[in-house]
Every structure is written in C-alpha cells, then in structure tokens.
C-alpha positions as CSV (number, residue, x, y, z in Angstrom):
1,X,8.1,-14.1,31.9
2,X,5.9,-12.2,34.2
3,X,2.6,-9.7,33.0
4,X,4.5,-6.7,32.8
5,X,7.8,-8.1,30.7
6,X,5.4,-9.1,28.0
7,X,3.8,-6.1,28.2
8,X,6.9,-3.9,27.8
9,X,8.3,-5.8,25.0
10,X,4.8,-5.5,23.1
11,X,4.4,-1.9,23.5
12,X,8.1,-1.5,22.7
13,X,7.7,-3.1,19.9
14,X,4.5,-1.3,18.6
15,X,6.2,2.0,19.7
16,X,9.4,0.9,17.3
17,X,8.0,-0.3,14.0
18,X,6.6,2.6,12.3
19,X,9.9,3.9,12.1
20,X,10.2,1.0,9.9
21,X,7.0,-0.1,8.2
22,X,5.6,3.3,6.6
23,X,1.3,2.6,5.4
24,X,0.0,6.2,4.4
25,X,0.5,8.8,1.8
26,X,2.5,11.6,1.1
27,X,2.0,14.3,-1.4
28,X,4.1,17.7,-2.2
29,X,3.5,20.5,-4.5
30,X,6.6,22.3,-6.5
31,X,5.7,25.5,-7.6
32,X,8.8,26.8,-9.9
33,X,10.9,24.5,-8.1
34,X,10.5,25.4,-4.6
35,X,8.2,23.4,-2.0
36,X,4.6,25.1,-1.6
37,X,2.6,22.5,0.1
38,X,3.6,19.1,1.7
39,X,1.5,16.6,3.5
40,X,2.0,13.6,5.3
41,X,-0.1,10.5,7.1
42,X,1.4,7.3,8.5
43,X,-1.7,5.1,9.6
44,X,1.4,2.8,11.0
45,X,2.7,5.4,12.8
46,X,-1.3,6.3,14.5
47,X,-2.5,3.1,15.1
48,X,1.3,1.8,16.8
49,X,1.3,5.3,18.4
50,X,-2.2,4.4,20.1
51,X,-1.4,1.2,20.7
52,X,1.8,1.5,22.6
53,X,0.2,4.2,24.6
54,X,-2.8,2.0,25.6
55,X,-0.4,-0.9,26.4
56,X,1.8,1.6,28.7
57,X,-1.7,2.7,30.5
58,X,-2.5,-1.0,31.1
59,X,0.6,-1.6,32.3
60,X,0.4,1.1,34.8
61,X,-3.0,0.5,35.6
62,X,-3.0,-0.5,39.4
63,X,-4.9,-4.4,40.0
64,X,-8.8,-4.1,41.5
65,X,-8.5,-5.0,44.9
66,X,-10.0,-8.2,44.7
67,X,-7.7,-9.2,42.3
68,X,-4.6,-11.2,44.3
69,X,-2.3,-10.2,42.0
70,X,2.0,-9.6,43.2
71,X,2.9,-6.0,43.7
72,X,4.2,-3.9,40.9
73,X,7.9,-3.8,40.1
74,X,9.8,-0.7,39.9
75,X,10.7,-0.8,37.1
76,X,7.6,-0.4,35.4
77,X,6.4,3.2,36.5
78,X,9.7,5.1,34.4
79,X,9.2,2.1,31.9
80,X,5.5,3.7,30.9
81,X,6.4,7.1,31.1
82,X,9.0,6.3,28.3
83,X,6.4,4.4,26.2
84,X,3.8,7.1,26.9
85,X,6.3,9.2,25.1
86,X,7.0,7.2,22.5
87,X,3.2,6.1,21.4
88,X,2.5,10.3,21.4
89,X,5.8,11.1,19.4
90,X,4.6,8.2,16.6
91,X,1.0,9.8,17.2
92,X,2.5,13.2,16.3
93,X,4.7,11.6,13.8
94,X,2.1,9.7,11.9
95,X,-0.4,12.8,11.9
96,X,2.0,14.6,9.9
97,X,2.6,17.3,12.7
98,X,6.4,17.1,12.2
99,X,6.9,19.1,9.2
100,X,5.2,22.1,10.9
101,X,7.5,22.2,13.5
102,X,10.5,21.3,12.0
103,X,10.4,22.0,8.1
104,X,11.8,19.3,6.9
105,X,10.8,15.8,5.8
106,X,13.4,13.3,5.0
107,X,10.4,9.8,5.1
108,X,9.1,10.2,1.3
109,X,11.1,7.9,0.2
110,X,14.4,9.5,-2.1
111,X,12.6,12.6,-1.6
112,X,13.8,15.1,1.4
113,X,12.6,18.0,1.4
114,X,12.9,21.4,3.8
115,X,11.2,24.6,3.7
116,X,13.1,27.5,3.1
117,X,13.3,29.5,6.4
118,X,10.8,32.5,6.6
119,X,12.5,35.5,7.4
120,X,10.7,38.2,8.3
C-alpha cells in the first residue's frame, strides 16, 4: 500500500468519525416552551476536522527535490480537495456554526430542536 493510500484512508477516516463519536457539550434554554438559546461544541468534530485537513495538505504537499520519491498519482489532487472539504465542514460542524445557519439541531441526543423562522 503505497504513501498516499494510507494517507487517504487515515484522513477519511478522521474526516468520518465525528459523525459518530460526539465529545463536547451541548446546552439549550426554554423560555415558556420555545427555544431561546442553544449552543453546541464537538471537540471530536475540531480536532478530526483539523486533522483530516492536515493529512489532505500532506498528502498534496509536492516531495523536496532531493527527495527521490515516484510521481504523484492522479488520483490524489480531487481526493484532497474532497477531504479539505470534509475536515472544514467537521470544523464548522464541531464549532457549533450549523445551528446559525440552519436552525435546527437534531445531534443532542433525543433532543431536536429548530428555531422558529423569523419573519419580519
């Protein structure tokens, strides 16, 4: 298995697992039933965001040219861009940046809650 097969399948892996392992905290706030305030931070979702980013810029990263290294496959360019996007969407994710643009959280467990669309 060469350098950059390993490398994929450790940064797709990274990328993947907070969407199954969830390490943070989550709070809301009711106020006469209806959602006032809701916060959310994965530290899963950051640190496998970072590291599936930093994984996909190593695996990019062109050889020194000293280094007698084979060529890059082709592959491996789209490959990156993919995990690029994946590592910032767990960044984003984990942040808590998600309700804000969407409303709605559905990760708290049983708990989903959306806001209420503002009409106005």
């Amino acid at each position: 298995m060469t350098r950059h097969v390993k490398l994929a399948i450790w940064a797709a892996v990274l990328g993947l697992l907070p969407f199954v392992v969830f390490l943070g905290v989550t709070s809301h706030q009711l106020h006469n039933g209806e959602l006032v305030a809701y916060s959310y931070l994965n530290f899963a979702a950051i640190a496998g965001g970072g590291a599936t980013v930093a994984v996909a810029v190593a695996m990019a990263r062109r050889p020194y040219l000293g280094e007698l290294r084979p060529p890059r496959p082709g592959w491996v360019l789209p490959v990156c861009a993919v995990l690029i996007v994946l590592g910032a969407v767990q960044l984003v994710r984990g942040a808590g940046f998600f309700p804000m643009i969407l409303g709605c959280e559905t990760e708290s467990g049983t708990m989903g809650f959306c806001r209420p669309a503002v009409v106005g």
